[in-house]
C-alpha positions as CSV (number, residue, x, y, z in Angstrom):
1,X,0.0,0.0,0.0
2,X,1.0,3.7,-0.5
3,X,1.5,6.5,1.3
4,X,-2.2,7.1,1.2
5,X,-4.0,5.7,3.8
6,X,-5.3,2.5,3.4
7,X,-9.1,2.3,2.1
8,X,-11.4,-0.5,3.9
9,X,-14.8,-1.3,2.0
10,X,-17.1,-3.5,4.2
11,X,-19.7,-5.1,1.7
12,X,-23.3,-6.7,2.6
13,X,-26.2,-7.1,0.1
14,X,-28.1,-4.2,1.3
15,X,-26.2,-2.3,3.0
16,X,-28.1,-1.1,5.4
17,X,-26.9,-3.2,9.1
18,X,-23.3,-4.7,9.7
19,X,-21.3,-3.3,6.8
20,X,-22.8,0.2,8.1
21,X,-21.4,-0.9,11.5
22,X,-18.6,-2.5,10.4
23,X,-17.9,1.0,8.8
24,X,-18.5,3.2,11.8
25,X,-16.1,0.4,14.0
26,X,-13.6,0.8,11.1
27,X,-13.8,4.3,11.0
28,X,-13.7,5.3,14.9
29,X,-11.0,2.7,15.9
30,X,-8.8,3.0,12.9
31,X,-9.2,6.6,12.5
32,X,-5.8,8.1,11.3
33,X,-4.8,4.6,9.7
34,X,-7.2,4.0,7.2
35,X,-10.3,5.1,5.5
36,X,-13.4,3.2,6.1
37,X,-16.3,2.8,3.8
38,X,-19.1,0.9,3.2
39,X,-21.3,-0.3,0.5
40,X,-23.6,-2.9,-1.0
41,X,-24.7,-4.9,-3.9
42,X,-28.3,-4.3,-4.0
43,X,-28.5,-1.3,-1.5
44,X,-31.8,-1.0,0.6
45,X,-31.7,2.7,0.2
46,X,-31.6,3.4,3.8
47,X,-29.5,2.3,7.0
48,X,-31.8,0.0,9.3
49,X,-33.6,1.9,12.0
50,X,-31.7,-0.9,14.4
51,X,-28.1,0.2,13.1
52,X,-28.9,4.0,13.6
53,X,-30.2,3.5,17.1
54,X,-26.8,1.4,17.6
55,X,-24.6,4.2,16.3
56,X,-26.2,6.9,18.4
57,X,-26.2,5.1,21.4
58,X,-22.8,4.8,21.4
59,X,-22.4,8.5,20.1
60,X,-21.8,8.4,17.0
61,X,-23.0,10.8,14.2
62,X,-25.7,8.6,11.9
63,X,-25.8,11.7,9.4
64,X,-22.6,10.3,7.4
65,X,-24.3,7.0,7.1
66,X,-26.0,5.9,3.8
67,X,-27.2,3.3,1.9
68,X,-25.0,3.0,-1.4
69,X,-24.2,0.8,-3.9
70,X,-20.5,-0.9,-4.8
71,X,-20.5,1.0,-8.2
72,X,-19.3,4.0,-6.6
73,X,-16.3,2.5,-5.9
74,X,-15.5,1.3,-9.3
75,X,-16.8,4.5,-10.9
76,X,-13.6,6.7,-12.2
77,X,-12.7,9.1,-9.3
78,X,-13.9,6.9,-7.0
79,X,-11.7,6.4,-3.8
80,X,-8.9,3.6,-3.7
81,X,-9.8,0.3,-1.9
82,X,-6.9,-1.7,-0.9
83,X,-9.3,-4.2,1.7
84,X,-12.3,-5.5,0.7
85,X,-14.1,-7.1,3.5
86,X,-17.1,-9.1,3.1
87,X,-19.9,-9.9,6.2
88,X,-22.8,-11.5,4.9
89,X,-23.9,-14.8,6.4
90,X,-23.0,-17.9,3.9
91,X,-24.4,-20.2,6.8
92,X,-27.9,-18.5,6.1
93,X,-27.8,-19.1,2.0
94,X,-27.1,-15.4,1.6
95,X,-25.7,-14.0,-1.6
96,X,-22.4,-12.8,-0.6
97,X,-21.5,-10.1,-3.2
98,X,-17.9,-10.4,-4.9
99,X,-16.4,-7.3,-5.6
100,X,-14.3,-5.9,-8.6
101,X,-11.3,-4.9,-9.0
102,X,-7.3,-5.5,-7.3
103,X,-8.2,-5.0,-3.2
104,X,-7.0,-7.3,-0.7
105,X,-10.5,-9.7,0.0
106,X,-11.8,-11.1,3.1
107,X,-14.7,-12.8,4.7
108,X,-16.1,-12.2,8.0
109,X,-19.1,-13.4,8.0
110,X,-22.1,-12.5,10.3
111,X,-26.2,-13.3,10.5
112,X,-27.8,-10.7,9.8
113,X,-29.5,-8.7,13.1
114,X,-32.0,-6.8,10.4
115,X,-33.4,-9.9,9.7
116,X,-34.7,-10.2,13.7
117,X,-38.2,-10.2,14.3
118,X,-39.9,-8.5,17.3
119,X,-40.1,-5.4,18.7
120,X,-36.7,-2.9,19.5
121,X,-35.4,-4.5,22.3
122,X,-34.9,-8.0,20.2
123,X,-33.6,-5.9,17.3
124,X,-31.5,-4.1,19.5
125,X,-30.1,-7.2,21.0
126,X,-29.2,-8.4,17.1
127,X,-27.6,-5.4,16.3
128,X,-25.4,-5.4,19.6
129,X,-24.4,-9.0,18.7
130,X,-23.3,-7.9,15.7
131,X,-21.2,-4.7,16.7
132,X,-19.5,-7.2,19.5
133,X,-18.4,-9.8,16.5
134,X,-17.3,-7.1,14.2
135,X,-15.6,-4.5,17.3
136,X,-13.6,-7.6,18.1
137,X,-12.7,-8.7,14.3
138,X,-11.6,-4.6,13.4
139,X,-9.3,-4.7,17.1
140,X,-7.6,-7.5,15.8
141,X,-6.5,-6.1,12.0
142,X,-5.7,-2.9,14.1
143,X,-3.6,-5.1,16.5
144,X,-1.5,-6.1,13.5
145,X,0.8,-4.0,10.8
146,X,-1.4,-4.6,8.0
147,X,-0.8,-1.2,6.1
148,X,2.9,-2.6,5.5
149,X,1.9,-6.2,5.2
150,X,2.8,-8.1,1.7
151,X,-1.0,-9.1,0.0
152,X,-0.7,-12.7,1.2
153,X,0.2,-12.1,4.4
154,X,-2.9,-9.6,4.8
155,X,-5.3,-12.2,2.9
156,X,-4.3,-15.0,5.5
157,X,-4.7,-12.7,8.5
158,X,-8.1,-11.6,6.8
159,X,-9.2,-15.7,6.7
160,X,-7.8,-16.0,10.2
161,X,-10.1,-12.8,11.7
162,X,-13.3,-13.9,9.7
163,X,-13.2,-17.6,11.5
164,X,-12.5,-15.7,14.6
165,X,-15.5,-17.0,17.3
166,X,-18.9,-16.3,15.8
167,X,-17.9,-16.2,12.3
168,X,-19.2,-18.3,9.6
């Protein structure tokens, strides 16, 4: 990787629940090491009412926060993406998208807490879950040096943090 820092995409179908928190985790905790996005294949238009209630509980700004699709990162002008980080569930059947283009690719798959039924304290309880798996999965690619790592090394440590507990 250059100079630049490092660009993170985190990739669901819709994205509208964990790449949107893996994306605020990313952001907050690796702030001044990397830029974090997020994006999705088929984008639901919207972040999930559970996901925003998430992000300002634990004070974070849900303004920044959309629902967008991958093409704007493959659109010319579009900001670099070294890491491309995937966290749909392949347990649950899901279509997992694949992305294009040269980044570094990992899998850390997660159920999906949008997909809970019941009223805001079950929904809740999903999408606290689901920050847990993924605030312990983005501590340990911060733990490492992964900005000076050679692309194998990174794509093993990527396989190694996606079958972390709770992974799929």
């Amino acid at each position: 990787m250059t100079d630049q820092l490092p660009g993170v995409l985190v990739l669901c179908t819709g994205n509208s629940a964990r790449s949107i928190l893996g994306e605020a985790i990313l952001a907050k905790l690796g702030e001044g090491r990397l830029r974090a996005y997020s994006a999705g294949s088929k984008p639901k238009g919207v972040p999930h009412p559970g996901a925003l209630r998430l992000l300002a509980r634990r004070g974070i700004d849900t303004a920044p926060f959309r629902s967008k699709s991958w093409n704007e990162f493959t659109a010319p002008g579009a900001p670099r993406i070294d890491i491309a980080i995937t966290v749909c569930d392949n347990a649950a059947q899901e279509a997992c998208p694949v992305f294009i283009g040269a980044p570094i690719k990992g899998h850390w798959g997660l159920p999906d807490p949008a997909d809970v039924e019941g009223g805001d304290e079950a929904v809740d309880a999903a999408f606290e879950a689901t920050w847990q798996a993924l605030n312990v999965r983005v501590r340990a690619l911060l733990a490492s040096p992964f900005e000076t790592m050679e692309p194998g090394k990174l794509q093993d440590l990527l396989s190694v943090i996606g079958r972390m507990d709770g992974a799929v």
